[in-house]
N, C-alpha and C positions, 0 to 999 in steps of 0.2 A: 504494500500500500504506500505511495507517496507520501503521506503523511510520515509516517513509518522511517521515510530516508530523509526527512528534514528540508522537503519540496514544501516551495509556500502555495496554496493552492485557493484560489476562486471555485465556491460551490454553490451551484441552482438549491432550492430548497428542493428537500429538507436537509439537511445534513446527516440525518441517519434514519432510513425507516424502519429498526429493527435497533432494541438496546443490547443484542452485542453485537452491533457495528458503534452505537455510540461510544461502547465501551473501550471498543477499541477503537477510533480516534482518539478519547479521550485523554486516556492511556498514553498513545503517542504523543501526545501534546504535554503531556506533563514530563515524559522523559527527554525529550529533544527540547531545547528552549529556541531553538532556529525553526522549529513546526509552527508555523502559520496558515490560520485557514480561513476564509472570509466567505461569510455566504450571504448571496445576491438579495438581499429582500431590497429592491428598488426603494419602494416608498420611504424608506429613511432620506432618499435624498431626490424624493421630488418636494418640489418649491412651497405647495399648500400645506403638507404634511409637515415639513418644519417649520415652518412658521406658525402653526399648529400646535406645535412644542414648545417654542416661543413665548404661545402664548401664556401656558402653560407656569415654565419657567419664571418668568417677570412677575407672575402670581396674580396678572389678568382677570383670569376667571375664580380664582381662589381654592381651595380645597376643592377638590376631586371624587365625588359621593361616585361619579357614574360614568364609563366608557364604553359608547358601543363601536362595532365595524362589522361593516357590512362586505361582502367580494358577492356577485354574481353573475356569472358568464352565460353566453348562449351553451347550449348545446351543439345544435347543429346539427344535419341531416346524419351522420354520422361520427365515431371519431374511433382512433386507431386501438385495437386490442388487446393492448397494454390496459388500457382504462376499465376492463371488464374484470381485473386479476389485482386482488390486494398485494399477492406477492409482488407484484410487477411495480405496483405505482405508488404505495404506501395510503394508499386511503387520501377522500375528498379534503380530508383535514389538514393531511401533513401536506397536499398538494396546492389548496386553493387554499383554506382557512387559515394557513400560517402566515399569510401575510398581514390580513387582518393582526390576528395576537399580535404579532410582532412590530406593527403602528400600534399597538395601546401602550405595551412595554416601551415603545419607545417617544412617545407624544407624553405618555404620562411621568413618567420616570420613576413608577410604582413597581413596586414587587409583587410577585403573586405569591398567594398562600395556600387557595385551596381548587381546584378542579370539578365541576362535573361536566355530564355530556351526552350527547344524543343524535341519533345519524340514522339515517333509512335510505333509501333507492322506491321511491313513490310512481315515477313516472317514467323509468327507463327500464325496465324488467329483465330484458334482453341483455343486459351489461352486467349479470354476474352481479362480484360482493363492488361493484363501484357503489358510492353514495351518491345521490343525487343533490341533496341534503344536510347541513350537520350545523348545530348547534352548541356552543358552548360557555359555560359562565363559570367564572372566575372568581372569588376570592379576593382582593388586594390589601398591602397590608397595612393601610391606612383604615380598615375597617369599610371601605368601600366596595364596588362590584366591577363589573366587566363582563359585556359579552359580545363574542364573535362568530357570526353567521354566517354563513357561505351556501351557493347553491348554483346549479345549471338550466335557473329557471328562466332566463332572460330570454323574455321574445323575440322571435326572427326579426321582426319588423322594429327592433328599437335600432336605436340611432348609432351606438357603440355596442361592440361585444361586450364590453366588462361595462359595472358599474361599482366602481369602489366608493364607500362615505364612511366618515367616522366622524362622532359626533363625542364630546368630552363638555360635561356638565356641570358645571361645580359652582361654588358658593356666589361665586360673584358676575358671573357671564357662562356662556357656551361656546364654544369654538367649534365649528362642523367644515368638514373636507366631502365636499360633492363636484360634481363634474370638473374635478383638479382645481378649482376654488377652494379657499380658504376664509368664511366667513363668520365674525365676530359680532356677538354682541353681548353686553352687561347691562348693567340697573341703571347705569348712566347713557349710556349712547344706544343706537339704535342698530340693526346690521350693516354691518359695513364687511367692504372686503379687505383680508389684506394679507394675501398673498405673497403681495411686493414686500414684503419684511425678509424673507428670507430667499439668498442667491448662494443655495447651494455649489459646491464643488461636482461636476458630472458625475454620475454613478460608478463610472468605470474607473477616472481618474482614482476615485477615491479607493475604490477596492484594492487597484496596483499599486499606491500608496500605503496601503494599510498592511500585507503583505510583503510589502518590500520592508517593513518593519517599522514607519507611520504610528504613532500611539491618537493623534488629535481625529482618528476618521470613526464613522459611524460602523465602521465593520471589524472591529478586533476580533481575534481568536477567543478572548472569554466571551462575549457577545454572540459570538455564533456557538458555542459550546452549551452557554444558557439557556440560549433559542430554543437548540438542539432536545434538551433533556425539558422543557417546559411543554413541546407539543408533542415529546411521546409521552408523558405523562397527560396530557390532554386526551389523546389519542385512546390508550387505556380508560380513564374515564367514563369514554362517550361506547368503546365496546362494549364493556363491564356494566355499563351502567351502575358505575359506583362514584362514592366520592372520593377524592385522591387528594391526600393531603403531601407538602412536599417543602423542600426549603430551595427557594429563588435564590443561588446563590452567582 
């Protein structure tokens, strides 16, 4: 495994769909301190999204009771047979819904504490154990909640494939991410956009920065290691249909 030989490596999500592959990455990364691994979740560095964080941050909207996010994509007349076999694709979770989690963890700058979860295949029959579907709500450990939806329910006829929003609610304003917009509003002012606050560094710059051993970018090796072990324990959760407690470290 590259990891393994002290290769710095850019990774699509998830970074493991199985915890003994996390375990061995993890493993590798704790004994190699030249193992670097950075995984792709874009939205940390689109424009709405951090400035989202932003908001957050400067203490805008105030304490944080409630985050949601939403992914969902068309289907489409069909799609490739990977997506019929859990073995193959790791579940709708680790494949769509992690992006979602991973804009709360990272707009909120909140830890998670506890897991549950819920997933079905309602509309697509034909596709084996894929989910169509999945549900999950979170814990945080400010005594607040979170939850992240995902689904392949988006009609043919809408105007994009994907519609990602996440919406962060707290004491004092809301800050919501819809159609790549970033709109704000508090007890004082009314919606406004504001986007413009944040001019990230490009996605990729950042990843090959971060990798080439970079500490200031949104993709570090703990960061993606956290990720990693947050949405297999999600993941569990939403099979089991249990609650899953766990420490965000």
């Amino acid at each position: 495994m590259c990891v393994e030989r002290g290769m710095p490596i850019v990774t699509d999500k998830p970074l493991a769909a199985t915890w003994e592959q996390f375990d061995r990455i993890a493993e590798a990364c704790r004994g190699n301190r030249s193992a670097r691994i950075a995984t792709e979740f874009d939205l940390r560095s689109a424009p709405a999204v951090v400035s989202a964080r932003m908001a957050v941050q400067r203490g805008v909207v105030g304490e944080v009771p409630l985050a949601t996010a939403q992914k969902s994509y068309r289907f489409g007349s069909a799609r490739p047979d990977f997506y019929k076999s859990r073995s193959d694709n790791g579940g709708t979770l680790l494949w769509v819904a992690s992006h979602g989690i991973d804009a709360i963890a990272y707009t909120t700058g909140l830890r998670f504490t506890r897991v549950r979860g819920s997933q079905g295949n309602v509309t697509q029959p034909t596709y084996g154990s894929m989910e169509d579907h999945t549900v999950t709500l979170f814990d945080l450990s400010n005594g607040g909640h979170a939850i992240a939806h995902a689904d392949y329910l988006r009609p043919a006829k809408s105007h994009t494939h994907g519609d990602d929003r996440i919406r962060i609610a707290g004491s004092r304003g809301i800050v919501e991410v819809r159609d790549g917009r970033c709109m704000l509003m508090t007890h004082d002012e009314p919606e406004h956009e504001i986007t413009g606050w944040a001019t990230p560094v490009p996605m990729h710059h950042a990843l090959l920065a971060s990798v080439m051993g970079a500490d200031d970018t949104p993709y570090s090796t703990a960061e993606s290691l956290r990720m990693g072990r947050i949405l297999l324990h999600a993941r569990d959760a939403a099979d089991k249909g249990l609650t899953v407690e766990f420490a965000d470290e």
